[in-house]
C-alpha positions in Angstrom: -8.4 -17.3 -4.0 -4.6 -17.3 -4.2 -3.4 -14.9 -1.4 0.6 -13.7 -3.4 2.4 -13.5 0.1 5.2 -16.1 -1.3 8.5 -15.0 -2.5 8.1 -15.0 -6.4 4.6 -17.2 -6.4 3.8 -14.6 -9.1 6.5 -14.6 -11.0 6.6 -18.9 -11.2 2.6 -18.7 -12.3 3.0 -20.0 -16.0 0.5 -17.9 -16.9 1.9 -14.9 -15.5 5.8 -16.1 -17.2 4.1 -16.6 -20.4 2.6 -13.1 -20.5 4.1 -10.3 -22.3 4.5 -8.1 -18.8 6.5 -11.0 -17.8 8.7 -10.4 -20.4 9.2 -7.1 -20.4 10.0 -7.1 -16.8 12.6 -9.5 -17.2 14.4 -7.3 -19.4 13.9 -4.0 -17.5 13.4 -4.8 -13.7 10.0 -3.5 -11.8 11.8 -0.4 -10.0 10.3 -0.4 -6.2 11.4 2.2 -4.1 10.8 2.0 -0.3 10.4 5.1 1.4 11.0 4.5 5.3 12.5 0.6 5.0 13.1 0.3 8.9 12.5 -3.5 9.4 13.0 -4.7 5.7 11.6 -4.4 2.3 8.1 -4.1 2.4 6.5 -7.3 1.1 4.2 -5.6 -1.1 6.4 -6.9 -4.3 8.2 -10.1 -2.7 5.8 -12.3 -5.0 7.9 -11.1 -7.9 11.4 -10.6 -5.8 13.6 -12.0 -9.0 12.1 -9.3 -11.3 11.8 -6.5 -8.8 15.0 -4.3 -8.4 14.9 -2.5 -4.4 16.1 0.9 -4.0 15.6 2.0 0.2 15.8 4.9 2.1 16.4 4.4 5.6 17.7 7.6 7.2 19.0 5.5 10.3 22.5 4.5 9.3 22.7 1.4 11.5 19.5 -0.1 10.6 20.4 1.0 6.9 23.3 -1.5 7.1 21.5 -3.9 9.2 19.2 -4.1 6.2 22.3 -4.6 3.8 24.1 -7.0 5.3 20.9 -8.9 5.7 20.6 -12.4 3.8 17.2 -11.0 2.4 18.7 -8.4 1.0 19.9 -11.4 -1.8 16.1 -12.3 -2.7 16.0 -9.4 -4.7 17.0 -8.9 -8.7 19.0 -6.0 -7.4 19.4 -3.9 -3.9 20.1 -0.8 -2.8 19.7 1.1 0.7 20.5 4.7 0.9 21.0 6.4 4.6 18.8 9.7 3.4 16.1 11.5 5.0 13.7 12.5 2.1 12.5 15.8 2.3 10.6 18.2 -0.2 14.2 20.2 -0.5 18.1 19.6 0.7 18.3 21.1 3.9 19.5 20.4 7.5 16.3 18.5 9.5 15.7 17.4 13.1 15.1 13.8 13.8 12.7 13.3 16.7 13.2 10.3 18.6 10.4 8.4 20.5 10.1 5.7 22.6 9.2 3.6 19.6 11.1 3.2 17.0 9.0 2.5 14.0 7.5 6.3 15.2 10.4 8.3 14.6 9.5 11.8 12.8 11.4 14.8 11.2 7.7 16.3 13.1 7.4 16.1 16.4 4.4 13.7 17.8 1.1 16.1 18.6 1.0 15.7 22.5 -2.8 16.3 22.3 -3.2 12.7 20.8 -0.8 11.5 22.5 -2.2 12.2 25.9 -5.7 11.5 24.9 -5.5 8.2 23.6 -3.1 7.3 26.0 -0.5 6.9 23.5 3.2 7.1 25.7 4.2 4.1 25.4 4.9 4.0 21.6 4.8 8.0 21.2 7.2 9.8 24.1 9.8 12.2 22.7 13.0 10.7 23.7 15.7 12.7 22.0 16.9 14.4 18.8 19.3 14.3 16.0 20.3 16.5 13.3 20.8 15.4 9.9 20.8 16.7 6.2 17.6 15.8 4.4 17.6 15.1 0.2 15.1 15.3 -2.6 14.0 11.9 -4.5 14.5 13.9 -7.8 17.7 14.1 -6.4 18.8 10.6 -5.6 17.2 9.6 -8.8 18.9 12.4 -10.9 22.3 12.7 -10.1 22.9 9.1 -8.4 20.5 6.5 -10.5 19.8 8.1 -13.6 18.5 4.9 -15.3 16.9 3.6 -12.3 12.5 2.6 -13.0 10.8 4.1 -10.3 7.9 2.4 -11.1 6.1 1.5 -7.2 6.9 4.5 -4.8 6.1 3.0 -1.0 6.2 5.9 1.6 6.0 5.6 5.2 7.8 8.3 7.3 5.3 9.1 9.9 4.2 12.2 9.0 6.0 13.9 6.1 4.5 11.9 3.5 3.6 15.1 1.8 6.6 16.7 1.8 8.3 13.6 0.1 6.3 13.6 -2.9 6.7 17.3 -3.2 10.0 16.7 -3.5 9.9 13.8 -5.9 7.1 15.0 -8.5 9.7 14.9 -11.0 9.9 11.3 -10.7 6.6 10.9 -10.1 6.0 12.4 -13.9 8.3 10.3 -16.0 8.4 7.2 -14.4 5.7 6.5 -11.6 2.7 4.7 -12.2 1.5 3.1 -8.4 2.4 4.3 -5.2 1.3 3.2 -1.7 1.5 6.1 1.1 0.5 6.0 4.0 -1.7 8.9 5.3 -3.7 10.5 8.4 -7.1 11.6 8.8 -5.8 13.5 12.1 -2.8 15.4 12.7 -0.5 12.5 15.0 2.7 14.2 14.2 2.5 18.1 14.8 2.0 20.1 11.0 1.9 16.8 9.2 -0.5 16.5 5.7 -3.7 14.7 6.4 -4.9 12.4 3.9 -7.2 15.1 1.8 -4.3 17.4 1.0 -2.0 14.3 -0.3 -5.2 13.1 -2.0 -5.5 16.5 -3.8 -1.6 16.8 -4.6 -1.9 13.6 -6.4 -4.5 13.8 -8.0 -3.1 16.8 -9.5 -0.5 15.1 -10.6 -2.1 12.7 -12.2 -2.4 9.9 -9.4 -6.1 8.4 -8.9 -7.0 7.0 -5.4 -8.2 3.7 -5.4 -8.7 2.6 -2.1 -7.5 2.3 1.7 -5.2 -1.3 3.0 -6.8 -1.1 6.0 -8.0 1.6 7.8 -6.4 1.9 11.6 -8.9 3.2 14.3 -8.6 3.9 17.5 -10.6 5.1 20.8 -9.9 6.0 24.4 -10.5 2.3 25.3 -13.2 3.1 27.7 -15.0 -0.4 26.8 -14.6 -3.5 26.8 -14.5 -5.2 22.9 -15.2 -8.8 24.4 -18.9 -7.4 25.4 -19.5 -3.9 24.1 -18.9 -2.3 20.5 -18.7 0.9 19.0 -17.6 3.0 16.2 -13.6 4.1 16.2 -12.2 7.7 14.9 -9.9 6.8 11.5 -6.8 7.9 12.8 -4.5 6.6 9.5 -4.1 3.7 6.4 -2.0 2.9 3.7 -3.7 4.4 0.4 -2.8 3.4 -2.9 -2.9 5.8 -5.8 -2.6 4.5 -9.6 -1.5 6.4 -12.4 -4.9 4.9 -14.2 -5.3 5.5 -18.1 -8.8 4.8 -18.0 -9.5 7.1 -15.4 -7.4 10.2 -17.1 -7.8 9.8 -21.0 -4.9 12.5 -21.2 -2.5 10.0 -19.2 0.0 8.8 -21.8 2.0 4.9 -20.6 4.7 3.8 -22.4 4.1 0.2 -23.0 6.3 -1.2 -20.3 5.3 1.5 -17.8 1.3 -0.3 -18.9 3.1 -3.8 -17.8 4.3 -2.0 -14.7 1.0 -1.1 -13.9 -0.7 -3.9 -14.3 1.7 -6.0 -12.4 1.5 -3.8 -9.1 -1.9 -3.4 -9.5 -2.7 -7.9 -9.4 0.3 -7.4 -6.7 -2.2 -5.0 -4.5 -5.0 -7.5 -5.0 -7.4 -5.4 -7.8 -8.2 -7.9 -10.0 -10.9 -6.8 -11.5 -9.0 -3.5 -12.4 -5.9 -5.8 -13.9 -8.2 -7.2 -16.6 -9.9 -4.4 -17.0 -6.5 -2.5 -17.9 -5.4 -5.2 -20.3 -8.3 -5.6 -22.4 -8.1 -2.0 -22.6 -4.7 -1.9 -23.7 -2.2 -4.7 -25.2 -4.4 -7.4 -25.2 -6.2 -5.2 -28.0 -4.3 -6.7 -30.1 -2.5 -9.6 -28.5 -3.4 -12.7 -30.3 -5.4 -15.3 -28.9 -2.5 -17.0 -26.5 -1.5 -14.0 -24.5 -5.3 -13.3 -24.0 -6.2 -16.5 -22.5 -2.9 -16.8 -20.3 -4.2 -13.1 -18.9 -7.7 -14.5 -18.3 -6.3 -17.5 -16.9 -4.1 -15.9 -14.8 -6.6 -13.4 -13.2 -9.4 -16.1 -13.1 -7.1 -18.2 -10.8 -5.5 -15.7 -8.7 -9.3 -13.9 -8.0 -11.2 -17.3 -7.5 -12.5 -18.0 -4.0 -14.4 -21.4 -3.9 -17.6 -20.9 -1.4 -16.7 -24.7 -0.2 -13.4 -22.9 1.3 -15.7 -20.2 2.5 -18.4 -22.6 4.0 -15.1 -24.5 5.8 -13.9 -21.3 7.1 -17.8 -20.6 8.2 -17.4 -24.0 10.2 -14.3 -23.6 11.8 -15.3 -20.0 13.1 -18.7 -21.6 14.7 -16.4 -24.1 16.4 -14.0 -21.7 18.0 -16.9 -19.3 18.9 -19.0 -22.7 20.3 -15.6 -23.1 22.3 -14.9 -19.9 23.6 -18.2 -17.7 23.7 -16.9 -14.8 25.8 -14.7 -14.1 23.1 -17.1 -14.2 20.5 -17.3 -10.3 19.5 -13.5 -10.7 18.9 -13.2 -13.7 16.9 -16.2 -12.4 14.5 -14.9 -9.4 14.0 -11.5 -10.5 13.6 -13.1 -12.7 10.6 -15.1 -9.9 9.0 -11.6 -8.1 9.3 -9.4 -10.3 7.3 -12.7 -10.2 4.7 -13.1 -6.4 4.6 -11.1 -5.1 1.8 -13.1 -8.1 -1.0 -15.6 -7.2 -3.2 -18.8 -5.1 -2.2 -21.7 -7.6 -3.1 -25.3 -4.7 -2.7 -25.3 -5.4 -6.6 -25.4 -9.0 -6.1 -28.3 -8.3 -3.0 -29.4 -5.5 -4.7 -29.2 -3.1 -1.5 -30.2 0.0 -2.2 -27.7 3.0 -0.6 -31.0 5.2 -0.3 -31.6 5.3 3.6 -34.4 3.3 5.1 -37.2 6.1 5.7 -36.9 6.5 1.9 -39.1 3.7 1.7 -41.0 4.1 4.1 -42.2 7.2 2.0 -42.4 5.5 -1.1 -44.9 3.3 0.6 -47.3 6.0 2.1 
């Protein structure tokens, strides 16, 4: 399998230049907006940095022009970073400042997770700032008019929700993947969790397809190199797609379907890609375009079980070498291995629970 981590390894595949997304993308830029940009450009879209025009929101101004006056800022076909806090309307917001950071919040962090997972380090109010707070529609509207916001990112520790409110808009006419992420408890004081920007969504036409990873955590009370257990969810990236086939009444121009299908091989669902051009241009694409698609997929999805056997090996020999640290180097394999394919088809597991056979057999 072909991990796309390289700058532009997607756009140099011949297969992927000779397609007709290809094309189209090099006429009209893939517009990726990243919501929260503190540390640079997320590399969700640096395999196809010469075709991918950046547009950034980072409300701290120094780290803004850090970002801008940064050499990587020239990797892309065109760059922007804006010194906005997004917000779901223009108005004056507090910045809370904590001892990390990558945690600052227009919401304050919950103390009652802070203090029971021992979280001060990274998570102790430091400070405050004051400072006006836009709309995406806004930006979008009155400043970039003509700008393809085609792959929303959002990361702003807590007020995801409140983004997209005010964004939905641009979400409408031009979106068709975003990657957000979300919380399955409340970290940051009145903050979203995951179900409620699910549901808003959804309702706007967005289908959830999946979680890049999920982060857990516990009170640390065991030891991983010698005991396991199950950890609370406490958030993940989730990725949303603006799927034709999943809403008939969704209606993609033709570039916004190249869009799509781009972000979606970018964000590793392979299956999906195909799936979404044989159901769309390659309909009637002649024979050429339908192979270099196949072709392209096939390579970029195959894992050889000979690399899989080697990695099998070289995992036995580290474990041989270092057995107290067994339960971490297992389970940091199975990690990197989560998100692939789920195989009970292929073993033909049943998801019925086990006394259900035990029944059937009485």
């Amino acid at each position: 399998m072909q991990k796309l981590t390289d700058r532009n390894s997607l756009l140099n595949n011949p297969h992927f230049k000779a397609s007709a997304a290809f094309k189209e993308l090099q006429q009209t830029k893939l517009g990726f907006i990243d919501i929260g940009a503190r540390g640079g450009v997320h590399d969700y879209v640096l395999p196809v940095a010469g075709l991918t025009s950046v547009l950034g929101f980072e409300p701290d101004e120094a780290e803004c022009q850090r970002l801008c006056a940064s050499k990587n800022a020239e990797q892309w076909a065109a760059f922007n970073m804006l010194p906005f806090a997004l917000a779901e309307q223009a108005t004056e917001k507090t910045l809370h400042l904590v001892s990390a950071s990558t945690n600052h919040s227009l919401l304050p962090p919950n103390p009652v997770f802070v203090e029971r997972y021992n979280m001060q380090k990274n998570w102790t109010l430091v400070g405050k700032e004051k400072m006006l707070a836009v709309t995406l529609d806004a930006v979008l509207h009155e400043q970039l008019p003509d700008y393809f916001a085609d792959f929303i990112k959002i990361d702003t520790q807590g007020t995801e929700y409140e983004i997209i409110l005010g964004g939905l808009a641009t979400l409408a006419k031009q979106t068709t993947t975003m990657v957000c992420e979300v919380a399955f408890c409340e970290l940051y004081q009145g903050q979203k969790l995951f179900s409620e920007v699910e549901m808003l969504l959804r309702e706007n036409q967005f289908s959830f397809y999946g979680f890049m990873p999920i982060h857990t955590r516990s009170k640390k009370l065991l030891d991983k190199k010698n005991q396991v257990t199950t950890e609370r969810a406490f958030y993940a990236d989730a990725v949303f797609f603006k799927d034709p086939l999943s809403m008939p009444a969704i209606k993609l121009s033709q570039r916004q379907i190249y869009a799509l299908f781009t972000t979606v091989i970018l964000l590793g669902y392979y299956d999906y890609a195909l799936e979404l051009a044989m159901a769309t241009w390659l309909k009637v694409a002649d024979e050429t375009e339908k192979q270099h698609i196949h072709s392209l997929i096939m390579e970029l999805s195959t894992l050889d079980p000979a690399q899989t056997v080697d990695s099998l090996n070289k995992l036995m020999s580290e474990v041989k070498n270092n057995q107290p640290m067994a339960n971490v180097l297992v389970g940091s394999f199975v990690d990197k291995r989560r998100a692939y394919c789920d195989y009970d088809d292929i073993l033909n597991v049943s998801p019925l629970p086990a006394s259900y056979d035990l029944m059937e057999k009485v």
